[in-house]
Backbone bond lengths (Angstrom), bond angles and torsions (degrees), N, CA, C in turn:
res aa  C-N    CA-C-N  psi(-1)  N-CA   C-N-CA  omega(-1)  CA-C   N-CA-C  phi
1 X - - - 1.449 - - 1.530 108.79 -
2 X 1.100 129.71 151.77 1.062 150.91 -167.85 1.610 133.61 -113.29
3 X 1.589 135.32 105.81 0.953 137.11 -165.12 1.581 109.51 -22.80
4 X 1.537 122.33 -48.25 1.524 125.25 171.34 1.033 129.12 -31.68
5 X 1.312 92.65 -30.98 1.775 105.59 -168.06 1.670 106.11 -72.65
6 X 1.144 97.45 -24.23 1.710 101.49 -150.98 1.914 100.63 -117.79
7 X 1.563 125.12 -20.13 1.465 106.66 -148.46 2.216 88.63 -92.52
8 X 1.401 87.77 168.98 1.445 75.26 155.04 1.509 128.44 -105.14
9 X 1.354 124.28 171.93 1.393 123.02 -134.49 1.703 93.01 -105.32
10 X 1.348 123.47 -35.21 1.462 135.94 -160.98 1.205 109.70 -96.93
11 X 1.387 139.02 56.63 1.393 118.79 -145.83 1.764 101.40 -105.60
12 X 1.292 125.92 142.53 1.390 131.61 -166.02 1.524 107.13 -68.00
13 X 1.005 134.73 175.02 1.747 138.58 167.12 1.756 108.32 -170.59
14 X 1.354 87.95 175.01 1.300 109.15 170.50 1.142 134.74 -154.78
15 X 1.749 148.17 -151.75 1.186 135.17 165.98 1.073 118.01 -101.34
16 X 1.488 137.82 -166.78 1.680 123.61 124.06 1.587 108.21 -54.15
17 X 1.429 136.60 -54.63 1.041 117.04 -160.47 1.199 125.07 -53.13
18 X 1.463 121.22 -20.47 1.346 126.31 -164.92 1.339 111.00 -62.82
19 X 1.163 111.88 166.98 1.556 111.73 -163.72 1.259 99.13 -117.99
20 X 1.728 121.19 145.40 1.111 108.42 -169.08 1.855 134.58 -68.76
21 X 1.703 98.03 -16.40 1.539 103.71 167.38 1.425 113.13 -53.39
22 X 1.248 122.84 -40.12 1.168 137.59 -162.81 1.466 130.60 -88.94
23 X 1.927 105.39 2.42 1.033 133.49 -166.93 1.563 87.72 -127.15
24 X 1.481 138.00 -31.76 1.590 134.80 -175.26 2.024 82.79 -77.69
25 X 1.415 128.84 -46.91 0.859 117.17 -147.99 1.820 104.90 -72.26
26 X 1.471 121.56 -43.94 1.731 133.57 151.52 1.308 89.67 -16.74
27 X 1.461 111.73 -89.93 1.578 129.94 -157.37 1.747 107.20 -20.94
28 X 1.527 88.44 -60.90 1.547 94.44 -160.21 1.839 99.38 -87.42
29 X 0.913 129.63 -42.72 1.727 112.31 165.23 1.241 122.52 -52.39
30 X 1.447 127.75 -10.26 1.085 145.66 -176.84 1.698 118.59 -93.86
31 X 1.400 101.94 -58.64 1.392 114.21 165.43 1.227 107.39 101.13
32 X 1.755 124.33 9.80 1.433 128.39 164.60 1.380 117.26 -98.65
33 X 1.561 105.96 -163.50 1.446 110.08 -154.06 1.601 91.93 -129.77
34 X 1.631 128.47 -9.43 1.078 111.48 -143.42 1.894 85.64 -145.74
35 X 1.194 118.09 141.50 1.415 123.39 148.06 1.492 121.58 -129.17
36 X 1.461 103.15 125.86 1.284 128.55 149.81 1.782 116.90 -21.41
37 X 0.991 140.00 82.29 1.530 112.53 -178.62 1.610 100.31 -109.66
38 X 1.925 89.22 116.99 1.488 115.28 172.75 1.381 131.33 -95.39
39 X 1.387 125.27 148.56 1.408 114.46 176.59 1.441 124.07 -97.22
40 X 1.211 134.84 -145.72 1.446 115.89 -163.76 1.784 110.07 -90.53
41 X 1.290 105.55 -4.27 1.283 108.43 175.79 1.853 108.75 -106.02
42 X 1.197 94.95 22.32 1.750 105.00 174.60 1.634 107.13 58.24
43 X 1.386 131.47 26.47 0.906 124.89 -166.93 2.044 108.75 -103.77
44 X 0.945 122.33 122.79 1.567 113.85 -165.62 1.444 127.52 -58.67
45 X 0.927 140.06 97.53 2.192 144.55 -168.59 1.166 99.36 -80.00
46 X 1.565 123.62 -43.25 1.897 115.47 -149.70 1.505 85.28 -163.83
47 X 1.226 91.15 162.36 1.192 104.84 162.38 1.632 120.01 -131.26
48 X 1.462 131.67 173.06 1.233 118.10 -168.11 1.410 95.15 -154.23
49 X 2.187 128.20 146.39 1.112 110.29 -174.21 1.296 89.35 -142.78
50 X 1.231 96.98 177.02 1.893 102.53 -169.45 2.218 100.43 -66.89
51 X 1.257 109.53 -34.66 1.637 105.15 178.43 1.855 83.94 -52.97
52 X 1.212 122.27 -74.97 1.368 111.34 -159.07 1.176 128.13 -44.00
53 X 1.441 124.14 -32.64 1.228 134.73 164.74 1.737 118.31 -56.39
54 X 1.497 119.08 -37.26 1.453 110.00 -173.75 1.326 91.58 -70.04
55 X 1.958 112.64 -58.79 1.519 92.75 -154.35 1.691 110.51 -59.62
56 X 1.216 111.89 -32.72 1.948 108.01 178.77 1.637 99.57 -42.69
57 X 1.158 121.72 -43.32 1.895 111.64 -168.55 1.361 107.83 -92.05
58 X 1.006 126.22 -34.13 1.857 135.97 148.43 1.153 119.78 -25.67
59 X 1.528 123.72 -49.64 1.675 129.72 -147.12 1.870 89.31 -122.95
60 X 0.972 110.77 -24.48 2.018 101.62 -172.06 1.908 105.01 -114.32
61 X 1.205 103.68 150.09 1.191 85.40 -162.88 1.920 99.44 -103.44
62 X 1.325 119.51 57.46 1.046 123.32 171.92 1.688 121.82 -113.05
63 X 1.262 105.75 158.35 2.057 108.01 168.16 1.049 107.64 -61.27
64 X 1.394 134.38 134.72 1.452 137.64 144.04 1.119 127.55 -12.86
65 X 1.268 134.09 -50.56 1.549 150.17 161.73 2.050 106.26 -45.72
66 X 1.063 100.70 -39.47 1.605 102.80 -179.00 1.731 114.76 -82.77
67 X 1.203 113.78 -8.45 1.231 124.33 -160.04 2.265 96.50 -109.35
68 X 1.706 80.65 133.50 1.923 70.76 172.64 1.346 101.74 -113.90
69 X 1.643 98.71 158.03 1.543 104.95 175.39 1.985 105.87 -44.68
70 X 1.590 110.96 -70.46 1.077 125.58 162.74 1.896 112.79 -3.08
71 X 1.390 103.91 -42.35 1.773 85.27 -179.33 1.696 107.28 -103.73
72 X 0.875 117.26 3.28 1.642 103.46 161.20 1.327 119.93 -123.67
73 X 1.550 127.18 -5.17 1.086 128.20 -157.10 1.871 100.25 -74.35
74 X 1.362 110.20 155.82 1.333 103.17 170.41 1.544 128.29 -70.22
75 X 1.349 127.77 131.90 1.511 123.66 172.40 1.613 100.99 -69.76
76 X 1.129 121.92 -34.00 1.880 117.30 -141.32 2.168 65.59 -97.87
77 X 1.563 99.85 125.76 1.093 111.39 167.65 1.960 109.87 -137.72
78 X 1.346 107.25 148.19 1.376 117.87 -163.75 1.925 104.72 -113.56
79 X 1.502 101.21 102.30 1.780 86.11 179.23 1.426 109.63 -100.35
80 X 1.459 105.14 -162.73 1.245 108.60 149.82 1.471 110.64 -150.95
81 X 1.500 137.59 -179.69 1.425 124.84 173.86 1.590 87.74 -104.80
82 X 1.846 104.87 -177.63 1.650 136.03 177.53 1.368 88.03 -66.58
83 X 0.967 125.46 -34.52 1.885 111.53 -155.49 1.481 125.08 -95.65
84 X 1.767 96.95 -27.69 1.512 124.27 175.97 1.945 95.04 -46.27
85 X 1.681 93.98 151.99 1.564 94.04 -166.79 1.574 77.84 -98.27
86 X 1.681 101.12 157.36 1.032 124.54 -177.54 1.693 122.13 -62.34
87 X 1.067 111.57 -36.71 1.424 133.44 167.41 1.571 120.02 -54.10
88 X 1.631 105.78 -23.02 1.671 132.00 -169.92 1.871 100.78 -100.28
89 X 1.772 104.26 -37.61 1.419 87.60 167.16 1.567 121.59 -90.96
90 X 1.276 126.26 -17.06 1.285 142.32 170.28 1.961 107.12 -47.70
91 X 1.655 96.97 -39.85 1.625 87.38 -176.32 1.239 110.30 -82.03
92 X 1.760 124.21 -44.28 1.522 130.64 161.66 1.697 111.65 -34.45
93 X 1.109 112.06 -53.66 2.007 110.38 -175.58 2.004 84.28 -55.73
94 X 0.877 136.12 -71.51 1.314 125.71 -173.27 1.138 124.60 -60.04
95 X 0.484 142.83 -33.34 2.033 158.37 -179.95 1.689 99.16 -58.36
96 X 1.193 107.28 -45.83 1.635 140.08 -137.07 1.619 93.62 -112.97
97 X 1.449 123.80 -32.08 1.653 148.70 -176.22 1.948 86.31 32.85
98 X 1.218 100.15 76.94 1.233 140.45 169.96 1.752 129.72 -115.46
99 X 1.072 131.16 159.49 1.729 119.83 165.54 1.485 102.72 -159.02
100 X 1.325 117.89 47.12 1.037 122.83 -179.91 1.756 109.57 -163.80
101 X 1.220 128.39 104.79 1.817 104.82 160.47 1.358 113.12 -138.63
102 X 1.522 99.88 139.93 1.637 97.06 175.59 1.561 115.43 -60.82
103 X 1.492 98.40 140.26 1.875 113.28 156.75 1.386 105.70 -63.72
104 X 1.245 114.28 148.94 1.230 129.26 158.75 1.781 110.38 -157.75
105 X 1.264 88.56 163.52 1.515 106.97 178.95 1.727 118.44 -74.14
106 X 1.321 117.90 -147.17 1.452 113.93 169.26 0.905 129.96 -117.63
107 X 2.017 106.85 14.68 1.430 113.54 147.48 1.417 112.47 -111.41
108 X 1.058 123.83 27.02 1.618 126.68 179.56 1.571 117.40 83.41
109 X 0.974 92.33 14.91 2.036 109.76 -178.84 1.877 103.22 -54.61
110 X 1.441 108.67 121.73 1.492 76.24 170.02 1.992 119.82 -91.24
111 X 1.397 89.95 173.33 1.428 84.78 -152.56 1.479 98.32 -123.12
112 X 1.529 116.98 -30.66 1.561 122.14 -166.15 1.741 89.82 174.09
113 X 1.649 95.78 -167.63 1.530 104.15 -170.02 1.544 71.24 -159.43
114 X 2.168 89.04 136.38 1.301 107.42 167.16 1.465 99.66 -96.61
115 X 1.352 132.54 169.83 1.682 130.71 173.68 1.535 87.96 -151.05
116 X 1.391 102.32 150.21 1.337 118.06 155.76 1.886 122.28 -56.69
117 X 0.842 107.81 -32.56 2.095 125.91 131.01 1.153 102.71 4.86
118 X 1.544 81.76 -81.64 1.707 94.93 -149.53 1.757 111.65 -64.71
119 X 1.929 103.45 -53.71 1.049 130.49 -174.39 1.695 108.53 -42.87
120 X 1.278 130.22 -45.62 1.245 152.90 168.35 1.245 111.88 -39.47
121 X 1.345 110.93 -63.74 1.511 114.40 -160.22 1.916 100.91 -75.58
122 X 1.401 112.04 -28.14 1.095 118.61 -175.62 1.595 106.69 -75.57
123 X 1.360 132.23 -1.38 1.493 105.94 -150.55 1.838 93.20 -131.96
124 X 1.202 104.30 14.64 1.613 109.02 164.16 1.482 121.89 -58.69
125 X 1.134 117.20 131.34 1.919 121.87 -157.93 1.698 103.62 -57.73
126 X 1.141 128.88 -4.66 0.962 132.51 -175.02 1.667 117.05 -107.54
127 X 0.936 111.77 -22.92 1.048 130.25 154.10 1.530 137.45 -45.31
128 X 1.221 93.83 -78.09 1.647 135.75 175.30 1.243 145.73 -107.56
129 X 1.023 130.48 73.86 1.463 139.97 -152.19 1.884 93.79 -65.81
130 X 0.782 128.74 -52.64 1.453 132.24 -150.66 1.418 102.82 -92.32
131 X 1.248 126.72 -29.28 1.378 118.49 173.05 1.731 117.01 -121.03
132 X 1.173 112.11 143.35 1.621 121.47 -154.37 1.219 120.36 -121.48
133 X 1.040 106.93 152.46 2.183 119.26 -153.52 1.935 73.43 -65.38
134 X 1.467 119.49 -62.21 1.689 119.81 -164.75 1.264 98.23 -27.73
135 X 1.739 122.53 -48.55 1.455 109.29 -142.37 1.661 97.53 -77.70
136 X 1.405 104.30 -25.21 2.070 104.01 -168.66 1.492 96.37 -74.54
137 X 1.641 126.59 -28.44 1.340 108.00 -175.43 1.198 127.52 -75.27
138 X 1.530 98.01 -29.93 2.104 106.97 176.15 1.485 109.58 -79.49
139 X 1.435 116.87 -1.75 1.570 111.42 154.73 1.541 118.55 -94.28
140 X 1.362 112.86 -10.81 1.542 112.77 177.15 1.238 97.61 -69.99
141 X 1.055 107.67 -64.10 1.650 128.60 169.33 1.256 122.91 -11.23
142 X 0.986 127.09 -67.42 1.534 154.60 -179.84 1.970 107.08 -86.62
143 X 1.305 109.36 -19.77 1.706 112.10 151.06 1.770 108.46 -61.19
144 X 1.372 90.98 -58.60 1.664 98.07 -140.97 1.868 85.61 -98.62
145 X 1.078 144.37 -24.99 1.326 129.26 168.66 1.517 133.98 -23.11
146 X 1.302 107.12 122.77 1.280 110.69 -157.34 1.536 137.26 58.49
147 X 1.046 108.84 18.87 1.320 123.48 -177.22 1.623 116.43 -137.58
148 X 1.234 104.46 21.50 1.355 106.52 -173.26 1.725 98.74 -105.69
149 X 1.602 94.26 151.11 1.801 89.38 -165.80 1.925 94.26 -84.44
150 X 1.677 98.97 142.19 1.403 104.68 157.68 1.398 141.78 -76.17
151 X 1.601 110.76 150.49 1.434 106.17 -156.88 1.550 87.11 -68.44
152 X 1.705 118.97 154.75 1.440 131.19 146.87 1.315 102.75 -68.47
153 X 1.624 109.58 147.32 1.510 112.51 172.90 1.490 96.46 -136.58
154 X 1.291 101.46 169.55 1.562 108.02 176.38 1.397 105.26 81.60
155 X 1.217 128.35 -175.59 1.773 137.77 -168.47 1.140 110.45 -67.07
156 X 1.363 95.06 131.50 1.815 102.45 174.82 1.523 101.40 -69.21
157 X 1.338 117.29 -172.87 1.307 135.02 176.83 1.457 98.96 -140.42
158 X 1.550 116.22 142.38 1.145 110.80 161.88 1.831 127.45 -99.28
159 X 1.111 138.66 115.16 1.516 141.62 -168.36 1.233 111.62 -80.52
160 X 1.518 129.56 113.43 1.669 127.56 -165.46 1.217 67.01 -100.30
């Protein structure tokens, strides 16, 4: 199966210039977690996600509006193409401990965004004979490994 099968087709973006209010505001009319940030030839540089955005307004002591995607967004970006087999982006989202990568073409065009989303809803046994709930979990797995918060045990405390 094939990334095509699975990414979505409309995927939101932005620039560096964009400012980060204006990148929470995409996000949330949009209903994702992640932007594409393209340049004038639509081709993908960085990417930027809503975690990056809190800690950028968290850690600097500026408005959103003053802030560009361009200075926090990530350079080190993880794609995949339409054709790449699905099984090939499943190991990259882990490798990469990622759940999100832009499509692009074979000049870096973006094209769509695969998500672990998408991959999920598609890989129910009923669904899909050829691809398997095992294979999406040993990539969650290998996302979220070692980085998952531990349970507290023993007595709570209460915090007035």
């Amino acid at each position: 199966m094939r990334v095509s099968e699975f990414m979505m087709r409309t995927p939101a973006s932005c620039t560096p210039e964009t400012n980060l209010g204006a990148a929470v505001e995409i996000l949330w009319n949009r209903n994702c977690g992640i932007l594409p940030v393209v340049d004038a030839d639509n081709k993908v540089t960085a990417v930027i996600t809503d975690r990056d955005i809190c800690i950028a307004l968290g850690t600097r002591n500026r408005r959103p509006g003053e802030i560009r995607v361009g200075e926090v967004a990530s350079k080190t970006v993880y794609c995949c193409k339409p054709t790449d087999e699905i099984h090939d982006a499943l190991t990259t989202m882990g490798h990469a401990k990622v759940r999100r990568l832009p499509v692009v073409d074979r000049e870096g065009k973006l094209l769509g965004i695969l998500s672990m989303d998408d991959i999920i809803l598609h890989a129910r046994a009923d669904k899909v004979a050829e691809f398997s709930s095992d294979e999406v979990i040993k990539a969650l797995e290998a996302i979220y490994g070692g980085n998952l918060p531990t349970v507290a045990t023993g007595k709570a405390i209460a915090i007035a």
